[in-house]
N, C-alpha and C positions, 0 to 999 in steps of 0.2 A: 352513339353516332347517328347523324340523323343524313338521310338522304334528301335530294334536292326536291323530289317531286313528292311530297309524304303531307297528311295533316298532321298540322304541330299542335299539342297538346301544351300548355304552359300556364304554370299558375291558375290553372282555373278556367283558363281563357283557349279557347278553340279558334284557330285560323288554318287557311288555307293555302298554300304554295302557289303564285299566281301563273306556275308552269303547269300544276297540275289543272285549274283553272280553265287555264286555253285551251288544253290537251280533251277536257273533257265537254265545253263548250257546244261544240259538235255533234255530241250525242247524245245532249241534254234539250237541243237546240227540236221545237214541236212549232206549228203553224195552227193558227185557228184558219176552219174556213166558215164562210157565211154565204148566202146567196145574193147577188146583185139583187139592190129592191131597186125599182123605177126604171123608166124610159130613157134619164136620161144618162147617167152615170154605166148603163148598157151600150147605147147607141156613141158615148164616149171608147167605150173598150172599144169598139168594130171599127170606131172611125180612126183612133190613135194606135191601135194596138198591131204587133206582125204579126202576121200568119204564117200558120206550120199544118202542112197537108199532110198526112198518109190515105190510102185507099181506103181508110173506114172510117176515118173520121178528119173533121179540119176544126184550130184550136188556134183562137185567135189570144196573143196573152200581149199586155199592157206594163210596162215598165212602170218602176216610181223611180227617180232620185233620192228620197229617202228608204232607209228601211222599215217596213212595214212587221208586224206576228201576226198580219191576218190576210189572209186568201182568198178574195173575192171570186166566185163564180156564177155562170151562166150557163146552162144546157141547153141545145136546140135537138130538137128530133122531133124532124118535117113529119106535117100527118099525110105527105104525098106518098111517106115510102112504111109509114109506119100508118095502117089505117086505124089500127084500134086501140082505144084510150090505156088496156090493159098493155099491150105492149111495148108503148110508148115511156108510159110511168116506169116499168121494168126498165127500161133501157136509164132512163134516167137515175134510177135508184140506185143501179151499177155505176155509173159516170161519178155519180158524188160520191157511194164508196170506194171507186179510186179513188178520185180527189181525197177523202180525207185519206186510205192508206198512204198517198206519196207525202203527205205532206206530215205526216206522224213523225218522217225521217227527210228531209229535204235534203237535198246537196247545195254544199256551199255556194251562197249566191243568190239563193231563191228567196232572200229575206227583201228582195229588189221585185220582187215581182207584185204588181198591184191588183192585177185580178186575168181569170182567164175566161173565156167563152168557147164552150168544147160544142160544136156540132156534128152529131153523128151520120153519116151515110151509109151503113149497113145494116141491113135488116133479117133476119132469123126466118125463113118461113113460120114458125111458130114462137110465142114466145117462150117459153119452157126450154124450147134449146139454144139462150144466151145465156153466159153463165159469166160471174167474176173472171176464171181466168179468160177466157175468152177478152176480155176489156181491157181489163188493168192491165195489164203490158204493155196495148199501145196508147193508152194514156200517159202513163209512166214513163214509156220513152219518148212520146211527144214532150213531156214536161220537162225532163232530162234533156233533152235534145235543149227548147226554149232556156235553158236556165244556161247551158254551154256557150248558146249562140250570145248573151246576153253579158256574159263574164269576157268574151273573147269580146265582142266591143266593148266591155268597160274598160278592158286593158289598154286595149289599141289606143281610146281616151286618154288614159295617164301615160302610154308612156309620148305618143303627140304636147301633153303638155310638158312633161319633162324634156324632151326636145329643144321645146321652143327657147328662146333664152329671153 
């Protein structure tokens, strides 16, 4: 007796249950990121993209139409508030390793997002006391929060067109 969600082994030949498929999709489901190259495909994110504040950082992220497997990003961190070079690069070396931990595991939806631009506004008196957890959480729910806000307008999208007659 075979169950519905099971791999079938037969004759030889190995397939897949297309419920177990979907079911695993999701958690199979990884993002590449890369860093924006050039001026203008940047200054395209700032000018097209929403922004999402919290008090430590502001993250401007850029929708596609299509689905994307890759995560375009941008770091800012002012040298007004960040004066020294070692700092600065710390701060940003954090920023990308959020970026790629959220995206190792995304939430459904975020295959919609064409790139983001995270600019930081908090600064450590020293750099040695910023650390990973310190970041990535409010990266992580800036991007959670963006990928929410983005699913609820695609919806509101289909169901307006389903509406219409």
């Amino acid at each position: 007796m075979r169950s519905d969600c099971s791999i079938i082994i037969e004759q030889g030949r190995t397939s897949v249950c297309p419920l177990l498929c979907s079911a695993m999709s999701h958690f199979n489901r990884t993002m590449r990121t890369a860093p924006i190259k050039g001026i203008k495909p940047f200054s395209e994110a700032m000018r097209f993209g929403r922004r999402f504040h919290s008090p430590e950082c502001m993250m401007t992220v850029r929708r596609s139409s299509q689905p994307t497997d890759t995560l375009f990003y941008g770091l800012i961190v002012r040298k007004k508030l960040a004066r020294t070079s070692v700092m600065r690069n710390r701060i940003k070396r954090l920023l990308r390793e959020s970026i790629r931990q959220w995206s190792a595991a995304p939430p459904e939806g975020a295959e919609y997002i064409q790139s983001i631009i995270v600019g930081w506004n908090s600064i450590p008196p020293h750099p040695m006391r910023i650390a990973l957890q310190d970041i990535q959480p409010i990266v992580a729910q800036m991007l959670n929060d963006a990928v929410a806000y983005f699913n609820k307008k695609r919806q509101e999208k289909l169901q307006s067109l389903q509406g219409s007659p």
